[in-house]
Phi, psi and omega in degrees: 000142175262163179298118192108209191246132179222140185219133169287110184217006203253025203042273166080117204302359194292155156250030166208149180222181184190129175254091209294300188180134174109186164263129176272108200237105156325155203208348184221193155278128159074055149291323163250164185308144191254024164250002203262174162250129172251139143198166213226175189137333216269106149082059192022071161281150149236147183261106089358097162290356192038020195084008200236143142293163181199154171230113184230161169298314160197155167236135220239155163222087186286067137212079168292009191263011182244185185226127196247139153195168201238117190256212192182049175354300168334133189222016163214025169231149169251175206199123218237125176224122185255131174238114194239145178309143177308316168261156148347307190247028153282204169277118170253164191218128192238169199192116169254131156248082178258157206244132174265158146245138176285000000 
């Protein structure tokens, strides 16, 4: 990932993805691969829903010493982020994220 807002749409099969610096901005539902574990923390990194859903295997933050965070930009979508077990017949864990307006 580069330094600045980069949005993400083309989904794609890879399994790890890693957010270095700067935001990683969804741009579609499942803008990244829905095989991948992201992880993000690194040098205030953020993960952006835009307003889009994502399905990840997981997300890790191997650098705790940054401050990591996962938004939800979108100020007329709500934005559904799914984490699923490596297997299959694990536990999914889901995170809503809604944005007020004034």
């Amino acid at each position: 990932h580069r330094i600045g807002t980069v949005i993400y749409g083309g989904g794609g099969t890879y399994a790890n993805f890693t957010v270095i610096q700067g935001t990683a901005q969804l741009g579609a539902n499942n803008g990244l691969s829905t095989s991948a574990t992201v992880d993000i923390g690194q040098y205030g990194a953020v993960l952006d829903l835009a307003g889009y859903n994502q399905t990840l295997v997981g997300i890790t933050n191997s650098v705790s010493t940054y401050t990591a965070a996962i938004t939800n930009s979108s100020t007329s979508a709500d934005s559904t982020l799914t984490t699923i077990a490596a297997r299959r017949s694990g536990p999914e864990h889901r995170i809503t994220s809604t944005q007020f307006v004034d």
